[in-house]
SEFIVO-850556 format. One record per atom (N, C-alpha, C, O): x negated, y, z; residue number from 1; residue in three letters; atom name. Coordinates in Angstrom, 3 decimals, padded with zeros to 6 digits, always signed. Atoms other than C-alpha are relative to their C-alpha. Example, Ala and Ser with C-alpha at 12.3 -4.5 7.8 and 13.67 -1.06 7.14 Angstrom:
% residues 2
          X          Y          Z   pos   code   site
   -000.890   -001.190   +000.000     1    ALA      N
   -012.300   -004.500   +007.800     1    ALA     CA
   -000.900   +001.200   +000.000     1    ALA      C
   -001.936   +001.181   +000.665     1    ALA      O
   +000.820   -001.190   -000.060     2    SER      N
   -013.670   -001.060   +007.140     2    SER     CA
   +000.770   +001.090   +000.730     2    SER      C
   +000.261   +002.198   +000.899     2    SER      O
This chain:
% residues 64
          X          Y          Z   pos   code   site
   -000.898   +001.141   +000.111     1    UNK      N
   +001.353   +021.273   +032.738     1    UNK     CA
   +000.448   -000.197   -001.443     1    UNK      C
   +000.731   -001.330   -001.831     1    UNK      O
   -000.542   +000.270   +000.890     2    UNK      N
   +002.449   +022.274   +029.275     2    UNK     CA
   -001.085   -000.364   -000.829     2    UNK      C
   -000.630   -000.865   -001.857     2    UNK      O
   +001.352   +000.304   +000.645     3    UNK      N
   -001.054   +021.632   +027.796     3    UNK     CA
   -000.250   -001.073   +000.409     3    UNK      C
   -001.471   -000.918   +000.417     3    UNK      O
   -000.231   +001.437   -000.602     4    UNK      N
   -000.915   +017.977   +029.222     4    UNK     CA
   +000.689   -000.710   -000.885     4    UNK      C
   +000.286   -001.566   -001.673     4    UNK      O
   -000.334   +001.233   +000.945     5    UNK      N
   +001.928   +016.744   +027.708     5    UNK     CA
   +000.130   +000.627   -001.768     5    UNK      C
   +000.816   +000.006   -002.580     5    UNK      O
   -000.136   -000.081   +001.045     6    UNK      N
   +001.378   +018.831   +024.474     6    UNK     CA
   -001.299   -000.568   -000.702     6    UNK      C
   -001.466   -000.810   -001.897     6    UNK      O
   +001.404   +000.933   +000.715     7    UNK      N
   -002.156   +017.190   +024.064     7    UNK     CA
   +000.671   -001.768   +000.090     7    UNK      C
   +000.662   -002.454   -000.933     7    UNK      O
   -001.018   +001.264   +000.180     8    UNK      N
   -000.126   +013.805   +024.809     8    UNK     CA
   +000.855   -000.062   -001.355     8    UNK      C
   +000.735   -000.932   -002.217     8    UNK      O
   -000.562   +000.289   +001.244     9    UNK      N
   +002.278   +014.664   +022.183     9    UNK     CA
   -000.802   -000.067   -002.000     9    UNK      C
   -000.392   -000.444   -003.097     9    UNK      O
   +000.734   +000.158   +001.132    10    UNK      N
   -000.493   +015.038   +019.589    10    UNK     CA
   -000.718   -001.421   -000.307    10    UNK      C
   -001.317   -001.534   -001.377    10    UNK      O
   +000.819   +000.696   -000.331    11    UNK      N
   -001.996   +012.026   +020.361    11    UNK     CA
   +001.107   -001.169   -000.333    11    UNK      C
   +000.685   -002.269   -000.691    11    UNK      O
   -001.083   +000.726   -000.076    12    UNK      N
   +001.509   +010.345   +020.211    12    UNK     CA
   +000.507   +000.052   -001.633    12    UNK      C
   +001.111   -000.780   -002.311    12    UNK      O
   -000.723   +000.160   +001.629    13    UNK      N
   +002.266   +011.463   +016.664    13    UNK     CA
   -001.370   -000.545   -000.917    13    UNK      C
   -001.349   -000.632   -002.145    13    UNK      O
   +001.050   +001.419   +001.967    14    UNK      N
   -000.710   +009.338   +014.183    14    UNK     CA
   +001.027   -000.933   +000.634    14    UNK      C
   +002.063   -001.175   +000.014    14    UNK      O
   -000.604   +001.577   +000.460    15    UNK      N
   +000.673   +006.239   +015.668    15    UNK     CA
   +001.532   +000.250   -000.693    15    UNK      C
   +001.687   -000.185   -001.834    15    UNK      O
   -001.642   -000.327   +000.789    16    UNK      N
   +004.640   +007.299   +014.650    16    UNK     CA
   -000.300   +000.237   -001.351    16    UNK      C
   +000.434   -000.367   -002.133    16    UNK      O
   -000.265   -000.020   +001.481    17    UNK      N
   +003.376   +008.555   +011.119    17    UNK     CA
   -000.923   -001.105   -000.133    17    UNK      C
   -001.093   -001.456   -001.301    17    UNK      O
   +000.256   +001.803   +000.893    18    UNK      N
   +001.744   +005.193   +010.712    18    UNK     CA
   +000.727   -000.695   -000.298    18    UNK      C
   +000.725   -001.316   -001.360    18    UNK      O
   -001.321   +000.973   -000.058    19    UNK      N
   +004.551   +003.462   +011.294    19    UNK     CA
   +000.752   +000.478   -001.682    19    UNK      C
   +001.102   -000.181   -002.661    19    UNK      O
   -000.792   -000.457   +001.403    20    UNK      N
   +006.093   +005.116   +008.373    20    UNK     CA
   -000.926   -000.144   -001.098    20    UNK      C
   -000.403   +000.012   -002.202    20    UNK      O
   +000.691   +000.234   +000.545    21    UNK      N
   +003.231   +004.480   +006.738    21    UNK     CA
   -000.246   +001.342   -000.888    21    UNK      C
   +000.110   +001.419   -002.064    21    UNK      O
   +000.523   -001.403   +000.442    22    UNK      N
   +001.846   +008.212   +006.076    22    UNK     CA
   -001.371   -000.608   -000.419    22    UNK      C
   -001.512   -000.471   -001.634    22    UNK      O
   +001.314   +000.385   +000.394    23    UNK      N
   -001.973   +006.551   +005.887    23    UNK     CA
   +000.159   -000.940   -000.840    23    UNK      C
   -000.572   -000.611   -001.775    23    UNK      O
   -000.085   +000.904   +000.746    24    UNK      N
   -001.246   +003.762   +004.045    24    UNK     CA
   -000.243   +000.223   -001.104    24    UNK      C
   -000.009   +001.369   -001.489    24    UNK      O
   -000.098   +000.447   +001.123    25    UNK      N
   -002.031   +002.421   +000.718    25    UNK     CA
   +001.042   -000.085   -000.440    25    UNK      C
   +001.794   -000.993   -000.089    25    UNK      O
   -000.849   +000.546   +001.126    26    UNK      N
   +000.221   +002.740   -001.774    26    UNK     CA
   -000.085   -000.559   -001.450    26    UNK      C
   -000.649   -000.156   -002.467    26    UNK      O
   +000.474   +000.668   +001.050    27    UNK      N
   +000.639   +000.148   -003.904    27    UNK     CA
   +001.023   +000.188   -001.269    27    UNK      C
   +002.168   +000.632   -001.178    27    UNK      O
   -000.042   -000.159   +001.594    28    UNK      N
   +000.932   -000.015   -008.187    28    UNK     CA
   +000.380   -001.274   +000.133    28    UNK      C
   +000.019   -002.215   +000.839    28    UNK      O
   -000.342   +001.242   +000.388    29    UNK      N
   +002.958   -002.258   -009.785    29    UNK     CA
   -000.569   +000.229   -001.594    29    UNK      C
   -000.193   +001.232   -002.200    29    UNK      O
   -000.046   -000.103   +001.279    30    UNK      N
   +001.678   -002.724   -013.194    30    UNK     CA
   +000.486   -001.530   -000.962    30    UNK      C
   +000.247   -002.667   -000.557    30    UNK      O
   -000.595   +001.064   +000.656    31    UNK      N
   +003.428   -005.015   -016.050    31    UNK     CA
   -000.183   +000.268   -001.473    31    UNK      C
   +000.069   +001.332   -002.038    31    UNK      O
   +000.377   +000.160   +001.337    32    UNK      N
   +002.381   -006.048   -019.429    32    UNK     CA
   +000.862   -001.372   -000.597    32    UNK      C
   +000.401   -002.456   -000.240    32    UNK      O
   -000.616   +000.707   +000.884    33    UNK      N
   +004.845   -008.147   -021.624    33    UNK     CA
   -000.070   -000.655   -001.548    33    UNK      C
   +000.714   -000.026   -002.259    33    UNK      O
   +000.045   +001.243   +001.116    34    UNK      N
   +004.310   -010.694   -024.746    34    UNK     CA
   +001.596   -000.775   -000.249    34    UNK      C
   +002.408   -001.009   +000.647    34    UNK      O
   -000.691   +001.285   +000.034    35    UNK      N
   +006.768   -013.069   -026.549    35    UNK     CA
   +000.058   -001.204   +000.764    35    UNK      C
   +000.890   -002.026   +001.148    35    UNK      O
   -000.080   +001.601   -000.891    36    UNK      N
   +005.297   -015.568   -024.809    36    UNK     CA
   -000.595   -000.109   +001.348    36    UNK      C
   -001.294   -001.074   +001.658    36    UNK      O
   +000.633   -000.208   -001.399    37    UNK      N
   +004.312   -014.581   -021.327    37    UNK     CA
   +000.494   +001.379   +000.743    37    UNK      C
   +001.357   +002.110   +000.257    37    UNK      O
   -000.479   -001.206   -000.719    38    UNK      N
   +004.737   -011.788   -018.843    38    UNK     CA
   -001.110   +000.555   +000.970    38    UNK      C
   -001.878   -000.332   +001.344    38    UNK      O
   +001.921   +000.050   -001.266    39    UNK      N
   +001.540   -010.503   -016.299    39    UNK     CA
   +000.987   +001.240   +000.320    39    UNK      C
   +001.629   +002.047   -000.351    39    UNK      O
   -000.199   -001.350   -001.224    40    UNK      N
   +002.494   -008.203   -013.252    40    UNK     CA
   -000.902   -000.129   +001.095    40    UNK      C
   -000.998   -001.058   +001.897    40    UNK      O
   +001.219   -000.207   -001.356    41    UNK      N
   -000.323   -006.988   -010.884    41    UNK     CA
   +000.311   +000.971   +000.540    41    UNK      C
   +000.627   +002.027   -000.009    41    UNK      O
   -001.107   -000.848   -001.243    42    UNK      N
   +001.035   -005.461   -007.579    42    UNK     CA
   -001.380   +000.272   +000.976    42    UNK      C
   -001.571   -000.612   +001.812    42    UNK      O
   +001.115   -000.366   -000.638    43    UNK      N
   -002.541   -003.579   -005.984    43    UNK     CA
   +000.313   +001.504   +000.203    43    UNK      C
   +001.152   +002.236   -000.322    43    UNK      O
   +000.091   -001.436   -000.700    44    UNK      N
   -003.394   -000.395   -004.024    44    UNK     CA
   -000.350   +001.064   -001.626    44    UNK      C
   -000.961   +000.375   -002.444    44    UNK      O
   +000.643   -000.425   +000.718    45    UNK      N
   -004.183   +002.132   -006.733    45    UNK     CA
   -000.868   +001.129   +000.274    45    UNK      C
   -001.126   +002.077   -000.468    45    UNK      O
   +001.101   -000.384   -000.354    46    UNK      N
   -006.536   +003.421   -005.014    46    UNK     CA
   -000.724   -000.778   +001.374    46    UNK      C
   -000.121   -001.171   +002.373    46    UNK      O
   +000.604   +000.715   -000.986    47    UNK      N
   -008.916   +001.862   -002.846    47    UNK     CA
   -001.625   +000.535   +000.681    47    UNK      C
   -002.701   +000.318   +000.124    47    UNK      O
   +001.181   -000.555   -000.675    48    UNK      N
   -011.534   +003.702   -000.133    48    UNK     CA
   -001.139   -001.031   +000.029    48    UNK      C
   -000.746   -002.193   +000.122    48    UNK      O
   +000.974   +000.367   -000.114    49    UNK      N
   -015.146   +002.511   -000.059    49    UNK     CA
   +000.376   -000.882   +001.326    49    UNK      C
   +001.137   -000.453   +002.194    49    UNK      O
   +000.008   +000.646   -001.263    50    UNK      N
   -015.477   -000.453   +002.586    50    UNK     CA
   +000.842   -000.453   +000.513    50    UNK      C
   +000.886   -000.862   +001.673    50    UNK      O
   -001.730   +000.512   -000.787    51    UNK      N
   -011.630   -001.414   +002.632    51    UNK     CA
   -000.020   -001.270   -000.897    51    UNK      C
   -000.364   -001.251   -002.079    51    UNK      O
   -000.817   +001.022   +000.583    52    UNK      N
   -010.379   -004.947   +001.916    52    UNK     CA
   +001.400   +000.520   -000.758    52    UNK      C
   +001.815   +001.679   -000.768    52    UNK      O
   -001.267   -000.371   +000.706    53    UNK      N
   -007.198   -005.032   -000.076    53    UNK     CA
   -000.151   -001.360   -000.484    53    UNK      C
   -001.101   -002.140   -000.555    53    UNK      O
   -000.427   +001.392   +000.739    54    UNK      N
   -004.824   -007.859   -001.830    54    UNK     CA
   +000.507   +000.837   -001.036    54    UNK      C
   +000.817   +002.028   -001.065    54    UNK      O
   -000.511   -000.329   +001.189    55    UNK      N
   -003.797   -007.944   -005.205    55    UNK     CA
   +000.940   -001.028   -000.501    55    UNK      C
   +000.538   -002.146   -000.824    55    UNK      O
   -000.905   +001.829   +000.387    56    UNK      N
   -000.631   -010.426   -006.169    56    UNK     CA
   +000.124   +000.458   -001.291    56    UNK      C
   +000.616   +001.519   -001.676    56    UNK      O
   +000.000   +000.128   +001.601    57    UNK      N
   -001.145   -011.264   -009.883    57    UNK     CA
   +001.232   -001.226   -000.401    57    UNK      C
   +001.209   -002.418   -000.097    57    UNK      O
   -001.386   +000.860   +000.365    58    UNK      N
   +002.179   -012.845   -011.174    58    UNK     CA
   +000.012   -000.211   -001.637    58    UNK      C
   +000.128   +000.750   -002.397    58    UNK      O
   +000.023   +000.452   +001.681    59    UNK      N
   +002.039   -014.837   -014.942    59    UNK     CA
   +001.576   -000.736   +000.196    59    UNK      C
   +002.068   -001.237   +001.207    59    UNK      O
   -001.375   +000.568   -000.053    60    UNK      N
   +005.458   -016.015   -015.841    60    UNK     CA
   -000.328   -000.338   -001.937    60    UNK      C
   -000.822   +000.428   -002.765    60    UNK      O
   +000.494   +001.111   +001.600    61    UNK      N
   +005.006   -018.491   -019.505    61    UNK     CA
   +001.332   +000.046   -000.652    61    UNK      C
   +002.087   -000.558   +000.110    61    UNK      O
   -001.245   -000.050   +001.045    62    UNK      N
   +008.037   -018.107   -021.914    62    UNK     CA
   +000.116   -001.497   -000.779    62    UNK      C
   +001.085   -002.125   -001.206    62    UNK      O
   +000.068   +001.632   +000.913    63    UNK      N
   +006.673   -021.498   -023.588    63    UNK     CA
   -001.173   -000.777   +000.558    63    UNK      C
   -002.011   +000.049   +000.922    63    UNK      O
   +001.026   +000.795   -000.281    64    UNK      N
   +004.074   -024.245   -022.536    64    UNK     CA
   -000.560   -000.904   -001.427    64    UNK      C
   -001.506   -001.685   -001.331    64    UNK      O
């Protein structure tokens, strides 16, 4: 009986540390600054063979 629900409880903890995001990608913020501009790119910094991923690239212009 106790080998039941202790194979249950193994089975029960990936999804909970997903949630917390134990597997997850963690993402890099990187930022490079100018007088006249600003660039921040917010990506995984690392990325497994065969995985999609987003990258938000943010320009901000000091002058036009």
């Amino acid at each position: 009986m106790w080998e039941r629900r202790g194979t249950l409880l193994i089975f029960a903890v990936v999804p909970i540390l997903a949630l917390f995001n134990v597997f997850g990608q963690a993402s890099l913020t990187s930022n490079a600054n100018s007088p006249t501009a600003s660039l921040s790119v917010d990506s995984p910094a690392h990325v497994r063979s065969g995985l999609m991923f987003t990258a938000q690239i943010t320009v901000h212009t000091a002058q036009m």
